[in-house]
Each structure stands twice: as structure tokens, then as C-alpha cells.
C-alpha positions in Angstrom: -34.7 -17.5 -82.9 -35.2 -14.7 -80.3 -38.2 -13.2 -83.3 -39.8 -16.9 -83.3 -40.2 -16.6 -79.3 -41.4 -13.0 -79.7 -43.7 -14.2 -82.3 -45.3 -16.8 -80.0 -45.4 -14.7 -77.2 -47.5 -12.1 -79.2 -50.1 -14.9 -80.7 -50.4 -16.3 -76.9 -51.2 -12.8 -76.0 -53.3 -12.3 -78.7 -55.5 -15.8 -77.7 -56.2 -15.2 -74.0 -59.4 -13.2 -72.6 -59.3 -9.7 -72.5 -59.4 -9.5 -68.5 -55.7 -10.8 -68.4 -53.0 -7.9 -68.5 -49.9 -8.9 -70.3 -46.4 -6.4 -70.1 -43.8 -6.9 -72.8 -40.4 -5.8 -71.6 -38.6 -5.1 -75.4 -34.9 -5.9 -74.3 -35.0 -9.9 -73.2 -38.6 -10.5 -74.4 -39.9 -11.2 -70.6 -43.2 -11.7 -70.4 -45.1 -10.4 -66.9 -48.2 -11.0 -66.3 -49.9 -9.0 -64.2 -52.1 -10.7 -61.2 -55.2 -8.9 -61.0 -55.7 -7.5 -57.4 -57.9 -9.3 -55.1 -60.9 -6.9 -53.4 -60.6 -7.6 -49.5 -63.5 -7.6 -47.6 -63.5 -6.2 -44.0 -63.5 -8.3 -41.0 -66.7 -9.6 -39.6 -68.2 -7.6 -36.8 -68.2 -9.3 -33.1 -72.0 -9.3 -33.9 -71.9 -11.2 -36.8 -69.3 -13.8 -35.1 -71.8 -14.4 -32.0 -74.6 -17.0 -33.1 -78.5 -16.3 -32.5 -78.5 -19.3 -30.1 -75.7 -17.7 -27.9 -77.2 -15.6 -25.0 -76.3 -13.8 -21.6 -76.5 -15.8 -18.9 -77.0 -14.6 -15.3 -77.3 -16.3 -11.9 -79.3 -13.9 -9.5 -79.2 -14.5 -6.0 -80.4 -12.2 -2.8 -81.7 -11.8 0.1 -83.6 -10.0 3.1 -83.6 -9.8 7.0 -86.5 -8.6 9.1 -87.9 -8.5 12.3 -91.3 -10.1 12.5 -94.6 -9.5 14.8 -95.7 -12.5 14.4 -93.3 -15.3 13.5 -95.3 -18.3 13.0 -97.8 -16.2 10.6 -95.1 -14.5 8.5 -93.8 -18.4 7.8 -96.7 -20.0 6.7 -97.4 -16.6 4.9 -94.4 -17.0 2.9 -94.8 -20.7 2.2 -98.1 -19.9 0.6 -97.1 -17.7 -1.7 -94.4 -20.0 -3.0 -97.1 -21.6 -4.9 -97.7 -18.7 -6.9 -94.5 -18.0 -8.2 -93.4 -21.1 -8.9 -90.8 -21.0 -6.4 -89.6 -23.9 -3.9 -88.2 -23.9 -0.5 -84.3 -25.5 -0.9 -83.6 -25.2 3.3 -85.4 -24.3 6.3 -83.7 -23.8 9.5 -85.4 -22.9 12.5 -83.7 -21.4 16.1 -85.0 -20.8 19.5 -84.0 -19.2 22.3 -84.9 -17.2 25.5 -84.9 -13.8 23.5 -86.3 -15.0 20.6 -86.6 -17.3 17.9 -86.1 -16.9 14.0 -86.1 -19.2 10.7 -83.6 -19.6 8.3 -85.3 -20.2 4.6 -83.2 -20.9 1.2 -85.4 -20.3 -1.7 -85.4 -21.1 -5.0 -87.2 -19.4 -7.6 -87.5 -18.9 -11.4 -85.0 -15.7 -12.4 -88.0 -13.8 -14.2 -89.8 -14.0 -11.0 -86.7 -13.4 -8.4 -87.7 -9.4 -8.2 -91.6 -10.4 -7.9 -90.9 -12.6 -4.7 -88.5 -10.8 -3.4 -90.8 -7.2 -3.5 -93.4 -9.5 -2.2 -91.9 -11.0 1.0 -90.7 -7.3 1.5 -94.0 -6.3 1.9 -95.1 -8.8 4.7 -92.1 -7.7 7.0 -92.6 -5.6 10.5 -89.2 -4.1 9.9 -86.2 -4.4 6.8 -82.9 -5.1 8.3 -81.3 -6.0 5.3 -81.7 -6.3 1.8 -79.8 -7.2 -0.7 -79.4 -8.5 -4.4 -76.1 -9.9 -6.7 -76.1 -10.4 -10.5 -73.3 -12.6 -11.7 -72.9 -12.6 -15.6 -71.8 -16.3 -16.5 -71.7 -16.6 -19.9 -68.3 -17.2 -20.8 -68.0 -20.2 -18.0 -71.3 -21.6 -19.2 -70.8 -21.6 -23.3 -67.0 -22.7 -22.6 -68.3 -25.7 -20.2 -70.8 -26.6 -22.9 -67.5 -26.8 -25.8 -65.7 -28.4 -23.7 -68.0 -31.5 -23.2 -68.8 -31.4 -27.0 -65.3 -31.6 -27.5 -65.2 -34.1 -24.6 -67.7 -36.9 -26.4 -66.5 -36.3 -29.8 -62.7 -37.5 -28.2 -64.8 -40.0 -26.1 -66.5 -41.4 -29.9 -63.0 -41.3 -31.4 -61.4 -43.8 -29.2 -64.6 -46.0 -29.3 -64.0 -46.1 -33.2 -60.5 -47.2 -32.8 -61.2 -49.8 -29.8 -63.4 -51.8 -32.4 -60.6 -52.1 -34.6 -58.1 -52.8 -32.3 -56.8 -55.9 -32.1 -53.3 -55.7 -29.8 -54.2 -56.4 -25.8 -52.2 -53.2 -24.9 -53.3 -51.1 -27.2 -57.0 -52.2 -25.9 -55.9 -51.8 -22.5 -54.3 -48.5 -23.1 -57.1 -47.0 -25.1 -59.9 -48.4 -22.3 -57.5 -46.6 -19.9 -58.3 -43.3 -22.2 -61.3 -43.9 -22.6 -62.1 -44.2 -18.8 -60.2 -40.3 -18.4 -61.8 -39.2 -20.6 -65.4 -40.6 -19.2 -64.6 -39.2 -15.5 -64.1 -35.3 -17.2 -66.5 -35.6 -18.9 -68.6 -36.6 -15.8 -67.2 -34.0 -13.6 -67.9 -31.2 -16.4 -71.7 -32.3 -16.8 -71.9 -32.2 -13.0 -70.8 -28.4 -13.0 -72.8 -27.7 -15.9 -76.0 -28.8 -14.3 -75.2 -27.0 -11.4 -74.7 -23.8 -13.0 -77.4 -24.1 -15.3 -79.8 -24.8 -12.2 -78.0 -21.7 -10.7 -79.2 -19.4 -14.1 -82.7 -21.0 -13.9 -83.8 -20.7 -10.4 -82.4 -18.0 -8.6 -81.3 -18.0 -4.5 -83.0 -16.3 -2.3 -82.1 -16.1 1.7 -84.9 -15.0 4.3 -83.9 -15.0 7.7 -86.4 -13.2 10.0 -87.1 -13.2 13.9 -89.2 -12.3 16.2 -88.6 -11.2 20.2 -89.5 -12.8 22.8 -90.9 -10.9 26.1 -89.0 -11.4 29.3 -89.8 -14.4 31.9 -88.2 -15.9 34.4 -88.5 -19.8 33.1 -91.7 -20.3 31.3 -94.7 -18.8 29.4 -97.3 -19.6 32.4 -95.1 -17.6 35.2 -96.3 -14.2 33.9 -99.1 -13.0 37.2 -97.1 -10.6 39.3 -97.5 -12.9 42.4 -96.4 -15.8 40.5 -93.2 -14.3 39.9 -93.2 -13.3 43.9 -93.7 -17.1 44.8 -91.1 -18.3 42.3 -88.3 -15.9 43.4 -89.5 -17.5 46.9 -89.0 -21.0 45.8 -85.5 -19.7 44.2 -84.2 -18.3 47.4 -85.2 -21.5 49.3 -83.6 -23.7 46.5 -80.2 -21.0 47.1 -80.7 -21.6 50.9 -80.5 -25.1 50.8 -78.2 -25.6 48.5 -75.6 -23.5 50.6 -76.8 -25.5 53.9 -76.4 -28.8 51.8 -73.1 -27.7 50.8 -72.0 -26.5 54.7 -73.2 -30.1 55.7 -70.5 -32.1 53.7 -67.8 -30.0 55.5 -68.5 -31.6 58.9 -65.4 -33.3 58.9 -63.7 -30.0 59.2 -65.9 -29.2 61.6 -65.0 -31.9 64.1 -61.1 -31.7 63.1 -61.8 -28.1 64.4 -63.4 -28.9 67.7 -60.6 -31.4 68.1 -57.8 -28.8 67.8 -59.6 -26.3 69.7 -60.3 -28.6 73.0 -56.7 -29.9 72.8 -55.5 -25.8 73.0 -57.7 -25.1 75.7 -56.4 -28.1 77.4 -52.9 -27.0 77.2 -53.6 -23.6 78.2 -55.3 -24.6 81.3 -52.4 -26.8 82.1 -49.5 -24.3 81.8 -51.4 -22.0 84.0 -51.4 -25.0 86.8 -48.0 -25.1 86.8 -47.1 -21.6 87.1 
């Protein structure tokens, strides 16, 4: 019986393709077959598992403080050039005081042209302070925002599907209660995606300049020499009357005083009559 399995074992052998390896082992009449090993490939490279669409993303933000000769000029100056880089002004602050007075400016600008604007509002100032310049690589937070809202409406389009077919009143109100979670993050991500996404586009740049102011006593017509002799005049009088004013409203003091001072006299001239 054990020759009838050989047999059969030898004619099966016989019949299959020649790529199959077949081992006989003589003693139990086993059959293994060997399995034929698999090539393995290598790993893909990080280059092959990053898609074309996938790039860096940067937000580029800087700055610059100056003094300025001319204030007013330097601010429309900078205004008109906006035009020609495509840039917008985001905030504009302006601040006076007796020393001097400055602006404040937030612009915004495309990133390809951030170095061009900045370089060319450089170039208008009397005298660099500051300047300054950031690069913040956000690619990771923008491409993980962006799966995140995918995954977001795909879970949002799930439990659409199953509130048509539901037909339970809690399950409805449970999967509206879902569905309404799910809405708000989603929301809320979008919001922060825009953001950052305007952030990469247009890039920040501060301008705060100033310019002094020369010293005057109170306003810009008191400059003349003589001027300035007649106001400190007029200020001495004003200090002069003020004290007066002031020594006026203590006259009941005053007469308290007198009264105190003719009753001592009085008793003075008394105890000398009697001795």
C-alpha cells in the first residue's frame, strides 16, 4: 500500500511545471515542497513617499525702525509704493507728543515680494534702528490641518448617510447631536486653516518710524526770541497770581491771628498795671 502512495506521489511530481521543487524523504514517503523564495524589494525612499503636490510652507514676517526727517513725506512715501508690490496696509497707528511724533504701520505683502519691500522702505529711512526678519517653516501644521478637515467631512458625510436611514427619534437625535460636533471642528479647523494659509501668502511686515520734534515752550508760533521773553512774562504773572489768589483764601487765619495777637497784648498790658 505504502508503493501505491509512492507511486502516486511520483506521477503527481511527474505532472506539475518544472518551476515547482519537490523533496522526497525515502523513509515515510513525505513529500516537501519547497516554497520558492519571495524577492523583497527595498523600502520606498522619503522622496518617493512625499507627493508632487506636497510643498514647504513658510510664513515670513519682519520688520524695521527708523528715525525719519520728514515724517509726513516718509508716510505717504511708503503708502505709494504699496501699489507696486502688491502689498496692503493691515493697521496704522499714529502718536504725538511734545518730543515727537511716530506711526505705527502693519503691512501685508505677497511672500515673493517681502525682501523687495522690505529693501525698499530701507532705503527711504534717515537712520535704521532696527531691523529684523523671522522664517517659520509650517508645513507639518498646514498639511496636518488640511487631513484633518478631509477626515473631518468625510465623518461629517458618514453620519448624513445614516441620518437618512434612520428611523428611531433617539438615534436621530443622537446622530444630529454628532453631527453638530462634528460641524463646530470642523468650523474651528477651517478658521485656523485660513488664517494660516493667509499668514503663508502675504507676509507681516512692522514699520514704526518717528521723527523729533524741536523744543518750544507751548506751541509752534512761540519760536521769536522775544516771544519766548513775553511768554515767560505772562508765566511769571500767572505764578504770581496764583500764589496771591491762593494767600487770599487764607484770610480767615488771618483774622483768627490778629484776634489772638490783640487779646495777648491786652493781657500783657494788664499784668504790668497791676504790678
Amino acid at each position: 500500500m505504502k508503493l501505491f502512495f509512492a507511486l502516486a506521489f511520483i506521477v503527481a511530481a511527474c505532472s506539475n511545471s518544472p518551476s515547482e521543487n519537490v523533496d522526497f524523504v525515502s523513509s515515510d514517503f513525505e513529500v516537501v515542497q519547497e516554497i520558492p523564495v519571495s524577492r523583497q524589494e527595498a523600502p520606498p525612499s522619503d522622496s518617493k513617499l512625499l507627493s508632487p503636490e506636497i510643498s514647504q510652507k513658510l510664513v515670513r514676517s519682519g520688520g524695521i525702525n527708523f528715525q525719519s526727517e520728514d515724517l509726513e513725506k516718509d508716510f505717504h512715501q511708503i503708502k505709494g509704493m504699496l501699489g507696486r508690490y502688491e502689498a496692503y496696509l493691515e493697521n496704522e497707528t499714529q502718536n504725538n507728543d511734545q518730543f515727537r511724533k511716530s506711526y505705527n504701520l502693519s503691512i501685508r505683502v505677497p511672500s515673493d515680494r517681502y525682501d523687495s519691500l522690505l529693501n525698499a522702505i530701507s532705503g527711504i529711512a534717515f537712520r535704521v534702528e532696527n531691523k529684523y526678519s523671522n522664517v517659520d517653516d509650517v508645513t507639518e501644521r498646514y498639511y496636518d490641518l488640511q487631513s484633518r478637515i478631509q477626515n473631518k467631512l468625510e465623518l461629517e458625510k458618514r453620519y448624513r448617510e445614516i441620518l437618512y436611514k434612520a428611523n428611531e427619534v433617539k438615534d436621530i437625535l443622537e446622530i444630529e447631536r454628532n453631527l453638530n460636533e462634528v460641524r463646530t471642528d470642523i468650523e474651528m479647523m477651517e478658521g485656523q486653516f485660513n488664517y494660516l494659509s493667509k499668514q503663508i501668502k502675504f507676509s507681516l511686515i512692522q514699520v514704526q518710524f518717528y521723527e523729533e520734534l524741536p523744543y518750544e515752550l507751548n506751541s509752534d508760533k512761540k519760536k521769536c526770541f522775544w516771544v519766548r521773553i513775553i511768554n515767560a512774562l505772562d508765566n511769571g504773572l500767572q505764578v504770581f497770581l496764583t500764589v496771591f489768589v491762593g494767600l487770599v483764601t487764607l484770610w480767615p487765619f488771618y483774622i483768627a491771628g490778629a484776634m489772638v495777637f490783640i487779646l495777648v497784648m491786652y493781657l500783657r498790658r494788664k499784668n504790668k498795671s497791676h504790678s
